[in-house]
C-alpha positions in Angstrom: -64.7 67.8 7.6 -63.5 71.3 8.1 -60.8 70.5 5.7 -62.7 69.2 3.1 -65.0 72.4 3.0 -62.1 74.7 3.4 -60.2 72.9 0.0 -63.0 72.5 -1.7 -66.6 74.2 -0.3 -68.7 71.0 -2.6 -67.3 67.8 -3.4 -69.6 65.4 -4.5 -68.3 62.0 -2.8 -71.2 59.9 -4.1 -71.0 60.9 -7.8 -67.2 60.4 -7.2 -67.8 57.0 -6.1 -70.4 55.8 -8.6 -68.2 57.0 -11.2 -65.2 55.2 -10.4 -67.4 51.9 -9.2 -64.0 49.7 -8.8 -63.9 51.7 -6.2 -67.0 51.7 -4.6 -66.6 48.4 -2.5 -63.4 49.1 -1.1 -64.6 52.8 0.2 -68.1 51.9 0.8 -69.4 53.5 4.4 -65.7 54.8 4.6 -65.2 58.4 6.1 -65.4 61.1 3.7 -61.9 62.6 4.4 -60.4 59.0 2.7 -62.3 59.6 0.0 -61.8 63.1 -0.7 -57.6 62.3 0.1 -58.0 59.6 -2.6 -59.2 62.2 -5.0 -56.2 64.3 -4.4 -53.3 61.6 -4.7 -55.2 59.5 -7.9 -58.3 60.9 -9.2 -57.3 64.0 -9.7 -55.0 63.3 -12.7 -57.5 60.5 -13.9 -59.0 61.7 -17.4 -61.4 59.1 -17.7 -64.0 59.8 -20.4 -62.4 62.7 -22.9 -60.3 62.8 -25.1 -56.6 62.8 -23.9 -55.3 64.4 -26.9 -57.0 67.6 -26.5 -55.4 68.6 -23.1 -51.6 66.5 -24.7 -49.9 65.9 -27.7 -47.1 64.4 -29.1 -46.0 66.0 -32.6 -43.2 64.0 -33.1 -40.2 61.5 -32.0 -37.2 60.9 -32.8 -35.5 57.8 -32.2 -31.9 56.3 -32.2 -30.8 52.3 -32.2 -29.0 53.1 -28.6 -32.3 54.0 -26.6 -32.1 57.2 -27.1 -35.6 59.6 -27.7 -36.2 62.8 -28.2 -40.1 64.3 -28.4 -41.6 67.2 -28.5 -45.4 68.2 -28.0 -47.4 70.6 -26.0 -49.8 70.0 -22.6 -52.1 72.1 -20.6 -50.4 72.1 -17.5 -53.0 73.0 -15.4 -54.8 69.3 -16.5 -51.2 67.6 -16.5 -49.0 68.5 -13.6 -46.8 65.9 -14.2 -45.7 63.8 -17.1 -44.5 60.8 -16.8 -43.6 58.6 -20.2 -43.7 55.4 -21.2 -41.5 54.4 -24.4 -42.4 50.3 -26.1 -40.5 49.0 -28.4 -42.3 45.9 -29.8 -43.1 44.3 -26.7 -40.7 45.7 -23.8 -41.7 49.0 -22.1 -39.2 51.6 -20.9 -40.8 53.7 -18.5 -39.6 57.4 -17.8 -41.4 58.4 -14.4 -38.0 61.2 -13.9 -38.5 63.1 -17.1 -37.3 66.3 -17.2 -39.2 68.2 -20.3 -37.9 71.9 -21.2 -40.9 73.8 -21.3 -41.2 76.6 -23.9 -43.7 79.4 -25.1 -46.1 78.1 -27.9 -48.3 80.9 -28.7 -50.5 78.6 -30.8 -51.4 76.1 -28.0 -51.9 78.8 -25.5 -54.4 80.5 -27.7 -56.6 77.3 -28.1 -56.1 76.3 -24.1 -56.7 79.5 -22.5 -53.5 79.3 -20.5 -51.4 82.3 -21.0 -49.5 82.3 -17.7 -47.1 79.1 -18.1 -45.6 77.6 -21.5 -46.5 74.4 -23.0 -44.5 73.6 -25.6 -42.2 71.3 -24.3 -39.3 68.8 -25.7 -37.7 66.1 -23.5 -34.2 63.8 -24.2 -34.7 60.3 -22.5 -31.8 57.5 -22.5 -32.4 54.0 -21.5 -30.0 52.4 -19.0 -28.1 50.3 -21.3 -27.2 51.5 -24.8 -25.8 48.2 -25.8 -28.2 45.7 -25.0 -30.9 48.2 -26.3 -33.1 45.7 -29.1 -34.7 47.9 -31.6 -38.2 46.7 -33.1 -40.1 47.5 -36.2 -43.5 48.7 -33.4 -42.8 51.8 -31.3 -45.4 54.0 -29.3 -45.0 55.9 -26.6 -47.7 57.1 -24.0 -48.1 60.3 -21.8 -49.7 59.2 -18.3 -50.8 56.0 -19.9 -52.4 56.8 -22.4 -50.8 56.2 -26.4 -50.6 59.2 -28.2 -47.9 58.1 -30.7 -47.9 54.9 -32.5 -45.8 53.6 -35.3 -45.9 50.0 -36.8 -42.6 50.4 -39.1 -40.3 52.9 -36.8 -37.3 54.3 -38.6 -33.9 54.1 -36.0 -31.2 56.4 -36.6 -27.5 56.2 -35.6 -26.6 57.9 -32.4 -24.6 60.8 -35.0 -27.6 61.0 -37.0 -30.1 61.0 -34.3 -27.7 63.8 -32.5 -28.0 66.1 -35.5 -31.6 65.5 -36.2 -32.7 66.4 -32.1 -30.0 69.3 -32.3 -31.8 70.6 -35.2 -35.3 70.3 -33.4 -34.2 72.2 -30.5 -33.6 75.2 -32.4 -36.9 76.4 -31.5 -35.3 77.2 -28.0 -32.1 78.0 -29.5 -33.5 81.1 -31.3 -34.9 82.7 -28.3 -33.5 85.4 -26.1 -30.8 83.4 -23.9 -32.8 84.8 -20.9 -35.6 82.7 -21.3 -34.0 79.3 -22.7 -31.1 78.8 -20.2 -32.2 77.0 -17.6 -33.4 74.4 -20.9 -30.1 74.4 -22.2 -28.0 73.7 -19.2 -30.0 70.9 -18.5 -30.5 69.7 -22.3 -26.7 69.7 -22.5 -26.3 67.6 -19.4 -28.6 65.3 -21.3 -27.2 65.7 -25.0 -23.4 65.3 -23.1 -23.3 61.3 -22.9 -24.8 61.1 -26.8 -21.9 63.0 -27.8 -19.5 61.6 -26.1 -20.9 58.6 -27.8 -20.7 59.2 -30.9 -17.0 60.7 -30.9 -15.8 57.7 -28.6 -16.9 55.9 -32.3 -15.1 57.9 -34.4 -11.9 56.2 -36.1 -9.1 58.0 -37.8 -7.5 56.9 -41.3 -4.4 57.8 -42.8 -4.7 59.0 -45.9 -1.5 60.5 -47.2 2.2 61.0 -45.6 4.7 62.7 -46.9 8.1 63.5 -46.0 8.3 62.0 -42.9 11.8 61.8 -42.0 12.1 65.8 -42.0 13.4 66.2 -38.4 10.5 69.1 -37.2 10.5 71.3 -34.5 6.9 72.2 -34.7 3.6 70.8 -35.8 1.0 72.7 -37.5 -2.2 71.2 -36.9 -5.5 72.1 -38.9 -8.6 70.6 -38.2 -11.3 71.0 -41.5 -15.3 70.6 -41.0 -16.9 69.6 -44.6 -15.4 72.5 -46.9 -11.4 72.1 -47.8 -11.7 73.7 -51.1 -9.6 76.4 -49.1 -7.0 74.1 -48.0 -4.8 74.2 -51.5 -4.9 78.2 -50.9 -3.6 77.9 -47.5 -0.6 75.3 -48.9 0.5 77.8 -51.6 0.4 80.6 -49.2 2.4 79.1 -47.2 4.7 77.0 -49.5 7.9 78.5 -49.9 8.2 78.4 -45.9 7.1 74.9 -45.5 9.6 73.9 -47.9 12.6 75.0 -46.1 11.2 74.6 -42.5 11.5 72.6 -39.7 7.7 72.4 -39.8 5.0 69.3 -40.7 1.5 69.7 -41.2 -1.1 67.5 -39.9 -4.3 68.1 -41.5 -7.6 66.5 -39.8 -10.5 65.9 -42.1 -13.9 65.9 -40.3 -16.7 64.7 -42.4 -15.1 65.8 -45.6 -16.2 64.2 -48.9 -14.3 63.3 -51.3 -11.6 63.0 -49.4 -9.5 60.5 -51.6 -9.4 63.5 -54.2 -8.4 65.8 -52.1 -5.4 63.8 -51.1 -4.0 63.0 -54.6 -4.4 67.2 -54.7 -2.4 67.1 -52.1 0.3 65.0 -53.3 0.3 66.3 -56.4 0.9 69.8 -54.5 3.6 68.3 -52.9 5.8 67.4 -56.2 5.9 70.9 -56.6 6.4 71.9 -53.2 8.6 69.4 -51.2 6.7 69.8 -47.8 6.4 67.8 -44.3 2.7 66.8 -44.8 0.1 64.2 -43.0 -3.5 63.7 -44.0 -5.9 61.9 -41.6 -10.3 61.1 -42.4 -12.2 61.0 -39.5 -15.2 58.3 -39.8 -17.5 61.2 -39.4 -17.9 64.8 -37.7 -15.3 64.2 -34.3 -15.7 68.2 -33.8 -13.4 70.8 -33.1 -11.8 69.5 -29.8 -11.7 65.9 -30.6 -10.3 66.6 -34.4 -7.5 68.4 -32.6 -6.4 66.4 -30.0 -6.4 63.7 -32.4 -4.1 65.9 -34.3 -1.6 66.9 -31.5 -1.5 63.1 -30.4 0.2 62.3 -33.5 1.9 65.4 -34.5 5.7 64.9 -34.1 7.1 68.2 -33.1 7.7 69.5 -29.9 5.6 72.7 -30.1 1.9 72.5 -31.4 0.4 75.7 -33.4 -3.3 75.4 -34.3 -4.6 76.7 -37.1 -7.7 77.4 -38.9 -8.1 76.4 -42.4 -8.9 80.0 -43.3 -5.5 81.6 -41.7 -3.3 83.7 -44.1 -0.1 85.5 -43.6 -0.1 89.2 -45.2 0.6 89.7 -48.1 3.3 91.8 -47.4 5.8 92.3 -44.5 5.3 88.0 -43.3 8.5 87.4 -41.8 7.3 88.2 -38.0 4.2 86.7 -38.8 5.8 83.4 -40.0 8.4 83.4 -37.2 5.3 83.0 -34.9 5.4 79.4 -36.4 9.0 78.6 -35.1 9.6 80.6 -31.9 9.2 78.2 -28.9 6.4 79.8 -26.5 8.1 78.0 -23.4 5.9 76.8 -20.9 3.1 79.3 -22.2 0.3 79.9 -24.4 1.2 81.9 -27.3 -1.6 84.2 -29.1 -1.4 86.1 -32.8 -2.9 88.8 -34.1 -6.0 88.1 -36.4 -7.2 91.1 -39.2 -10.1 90.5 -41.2 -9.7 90.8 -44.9 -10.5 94.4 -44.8 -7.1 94.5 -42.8 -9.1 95.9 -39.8 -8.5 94.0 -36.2 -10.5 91.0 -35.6 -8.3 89.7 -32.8 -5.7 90.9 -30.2 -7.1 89.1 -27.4 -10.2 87.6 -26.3 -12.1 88.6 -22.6 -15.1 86.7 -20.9 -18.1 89.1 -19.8 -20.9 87.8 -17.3 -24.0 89.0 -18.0 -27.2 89.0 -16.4 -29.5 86.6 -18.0 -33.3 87.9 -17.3 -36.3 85.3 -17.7 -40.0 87.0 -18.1 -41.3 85.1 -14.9 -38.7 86.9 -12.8 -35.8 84.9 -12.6 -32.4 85.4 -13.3 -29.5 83.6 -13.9 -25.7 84.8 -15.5 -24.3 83.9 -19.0 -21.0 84.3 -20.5 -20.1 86.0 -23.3 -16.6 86.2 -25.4 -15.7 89.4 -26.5 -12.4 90.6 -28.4 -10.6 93.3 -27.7 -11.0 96.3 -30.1 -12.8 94.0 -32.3 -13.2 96.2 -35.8 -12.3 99.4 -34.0 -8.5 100.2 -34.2 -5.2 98.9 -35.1 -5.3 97.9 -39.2 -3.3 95.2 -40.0 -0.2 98.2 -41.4 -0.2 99.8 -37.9 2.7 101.0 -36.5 4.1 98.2 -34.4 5.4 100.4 -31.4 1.5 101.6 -31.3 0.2 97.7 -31.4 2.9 97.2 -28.8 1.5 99.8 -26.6 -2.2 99.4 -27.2 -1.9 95.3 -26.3 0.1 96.6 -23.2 -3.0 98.2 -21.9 -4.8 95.1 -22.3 -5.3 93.4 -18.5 -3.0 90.2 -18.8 -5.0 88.3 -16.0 -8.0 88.2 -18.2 -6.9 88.1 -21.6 -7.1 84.5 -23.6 -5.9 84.1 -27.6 -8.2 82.3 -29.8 -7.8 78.6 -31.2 -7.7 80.0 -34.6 -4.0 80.7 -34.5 -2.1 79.4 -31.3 0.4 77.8 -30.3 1.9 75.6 -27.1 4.1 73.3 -26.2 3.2 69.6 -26.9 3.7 68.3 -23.2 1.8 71.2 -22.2 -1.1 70.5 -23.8 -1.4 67.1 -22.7 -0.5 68.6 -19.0 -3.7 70.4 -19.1 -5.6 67.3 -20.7 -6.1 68.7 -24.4 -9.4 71.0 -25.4 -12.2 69.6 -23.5 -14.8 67.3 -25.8 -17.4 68.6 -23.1 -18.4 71.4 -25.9 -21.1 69.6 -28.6 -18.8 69.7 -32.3 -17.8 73.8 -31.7 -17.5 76.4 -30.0 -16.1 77.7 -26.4 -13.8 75.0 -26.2 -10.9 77.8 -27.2 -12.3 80.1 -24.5 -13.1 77.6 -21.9 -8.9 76.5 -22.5 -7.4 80.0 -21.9 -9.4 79.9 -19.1 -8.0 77.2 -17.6 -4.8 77.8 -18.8 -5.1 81.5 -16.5 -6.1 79.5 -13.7 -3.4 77.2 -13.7 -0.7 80.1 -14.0 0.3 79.7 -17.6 1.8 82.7 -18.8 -1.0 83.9 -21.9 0.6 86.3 -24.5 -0.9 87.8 -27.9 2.5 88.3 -30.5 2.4 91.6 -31.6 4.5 91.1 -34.3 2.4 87.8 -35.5 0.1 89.5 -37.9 -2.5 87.2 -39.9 -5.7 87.8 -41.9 -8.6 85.7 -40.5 -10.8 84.7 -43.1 -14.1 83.5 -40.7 -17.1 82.7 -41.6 -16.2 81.9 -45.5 -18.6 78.9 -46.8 -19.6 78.9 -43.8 -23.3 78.6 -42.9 -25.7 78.5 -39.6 -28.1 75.7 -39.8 -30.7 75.0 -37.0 -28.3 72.4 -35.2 -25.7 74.4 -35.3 -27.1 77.3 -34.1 -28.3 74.9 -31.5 -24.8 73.4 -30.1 -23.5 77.2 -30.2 -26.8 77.5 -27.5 -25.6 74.4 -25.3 -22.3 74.9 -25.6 -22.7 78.7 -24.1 -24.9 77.2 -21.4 -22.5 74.5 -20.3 -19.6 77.1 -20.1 -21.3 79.6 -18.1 -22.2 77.2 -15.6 -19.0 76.2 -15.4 -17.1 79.2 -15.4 -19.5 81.3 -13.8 -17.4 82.0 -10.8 -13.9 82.3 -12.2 -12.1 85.0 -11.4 -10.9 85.6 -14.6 -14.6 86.9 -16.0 -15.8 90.5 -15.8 -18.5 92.3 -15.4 -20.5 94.0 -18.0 -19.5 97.4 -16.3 -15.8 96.3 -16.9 -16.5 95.1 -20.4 -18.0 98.5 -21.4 -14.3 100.2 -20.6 -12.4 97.2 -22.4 -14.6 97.8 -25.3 
């Protein structure tokens, strides 16, 4: 009994009884201990009598025809100390006792509960075992600790791409916050977003949608992978036209989720009866990303070098030819760099570096996220620099941790495939460049920026932030710090303010 009265100094056993009369017979004249250790493992998270929606919610649900579910809400945690959630769809019951949610701030909530010391916002991804034998039904609910709290007769079942954007977008409320305080949420959201994108580009098919010239014996392929907008894509052509013509270079030119892509082609091929260039088009059935839309790309490209290119990469306007030569010079067994200006003709890129930083959460804990930096970003070296004082400044750059960006680079075909292409591990963009050079410095491959390659970088043109973008940027961070947390390769931020 001494237990009892030091856990709790009153506990009334009879009214706990008479309450819960099912049990009555099987505890009747029972020792008091049972009872009380009873309360503790069940009663305790019995709510029987109130309402169940004022201590949970569920707001809303998102749902694809694969199993997958994504819902957000809020709880009182100090009522619910576990969740556990049950998913029917018309009559079979998927039941989620190892959910993990990703608890977040919710100012609103806590001002109603009282409880200001934990979060209870919260959002949780849930899979069932077996996408493809998954039967979708008109009825869905889904219930927090047994009870229903969301109920629809005529459910609405999105693709997996569909449902991948939509639960992107909804995490955004995470995304937006200090990094500090979301990733822990993000490492393990992108563990659980990882097989629904792998998904959904493992679906993707490639069409070809225009070819031409494709006996030109080419040394190198120039591969450009475009997301949406290719109104820039003519520009690029004429820019580049009067070298294309005469060069042992083809382009191949990945669409991802382009419309109106049949116009685009005859654009193209009417460009091409002017300009008599090496040129391939290929539509992607939806959004394959940056990684997949490339490797795509260097799988069919013919040449024996591979140079990837953004669709908003210019030469100069004046003084090209060492910039253009970048496109032909063999980088041997390494991976080969250029210089990116903006339009300004100030430095955007001679050279990219990956900082650790401490990642602070308000409850205490810490944890260490990466960060990409550029050397000199905006600071120095124009785009009419002298080259001996480009030469010397990239000279004083520390080789061992310097990586070029996918904008403009270039490597040998089998190379590429040696090291196993960029990794589809990153959700549609971004990091995947970074996490590449990184490898490519741990496996010895010689990493040089060309001086003498001199482009302007035209980033960020039409190009916009929405919530689910802003949202795979978040993941994508998280999965490469954990990943690369420990390579040698990353600096610290005392070292980052000297390289800066």
């Amino acid at each position: 009994m001494n237990m009892v009265r030091d856990v709790l100094k009153e506990f009334s056993f009879d009214e706990y009884i008479e309450t819960n009369s099912d049990l009555a017979a099987h505890f009747s004249g029972r020792d008091r201990d049972e009872i009380f250790n009873h309360f503790k493992e069940f009663g305790i998270i019995e709510r029987r009598g109130i309402h169940l929606n004022d201590y949970v919610n569920i707001e809303g649900v998102l749902c694809s025809d694969k199993g997958d579910f994504f819902i957000t809400g809020w709880a009182d945690r100090r009522i619910f100390q576990t969740i556990e959630i049950i998913v029917q769809v018309g009559y079979v019951k998927y039941r989620f006792a190892d959910a993990e949610p990703c608890w977040y701030d919710r100012v609103d909530v806590n001002t109603v509960l009282g409880d200001h010391d934990q979060p209870s916002g919260f959002c949780v991804l849930l899979h069932v075992d077996d996408a493809e034998a998954f039967l979708i039904h008109s009825a869905l609910s889904v219930s927090i600790n047994g009870v229903a709290l969301f109920q629809q007769n005529i459910a609405r079942w999105l693709s997996t791409e569909r449902f991948l954007q939509d639960a992107l977008g909804a995490c955004a409320i995470l995304s937006d916050r200090p990094i500090g305080e979301t990733l822990g949420s993000a490492k393990r959201l992108h563990r659980q977003f990882l097989p629904v994108w792998q998904r959904v580009i493992h679906g993707m098919k490639f069409a070809k949608l225009l070819s031409v010239d494709t006996d030109r014996k080419v040394r190198t392929s120039i591969v450009i992978t475009i997301y949406r907008k290719a109104d820039m894509l003519l520009v690029q052509l004429s820019e580049l036209a009067e070298f294309l013509e005469r060069a042992a270079v083809e382009l191949v030119v990945v669409l991802n989720d382009v419309p109106n892509a049949a116009v685009l082609a005859e654009e193209v091929m009417a460009f091409c009866q002017i300009h008599p260039i090496a040129i391939s088009l290929y539509q992607c059935s939806g959004n394959s990303g940056f990684s997949a839309g490339n490797n795509f790309g260097a799988s069919v490209a013919r040449g024996n070098v591979l140079v990837f290119m953004n669709p908003d990469v210019f030469p100069p306007l004046d003084k090209a030819e060492g910039s253009l030569a970048f496109l032909l010079s063999d980088p041997g067994d390494g991976l080969h760099g250029a210089m990116l200006y903006y339009a300004d003709g100030l430095l955007m890129h001679s050279g990219m570096y990956v900082v650790q930083d401490l990642a602070c959460h308000p409850d205490g804990a810490t944890d260490h996220a990466l960060r990409v930096e550029h050397f000199g970003k905006g600071l120095t070296l124009d785009i009419d620099a002298d080259k001996k004082a480009v030469v010397r400044a990239i000279a004083a750059i520390p080789q061992q941790i310097c990586i070029p960006s996918a904008a403009l680079w270039k490597i040998r075909k089998k190379q590429f495939a040696k090291m196993g292409g960029l990794s589809t591990d990153y959700i549609y963009a971004y990091y995947e460049d970074a996490a590449f050079g990184l490898e490519a410095l741990k496996a010895g491959v010689p990493v040089t920026i060309d001086t003498s390659a001199r482009w302007i970088h035209m980033e960020g043109v039409g190009k916009s932030m929405p919530p689910h973008v802003r949202s795979f940027l978040w993941l994508n961070r998280a999965h490469f710090s954990q990943t690369y947390a420990d390579t040698p390769h990353v600096v610290d931020t005392l070292m980052d303010h000297s390289l800066l």
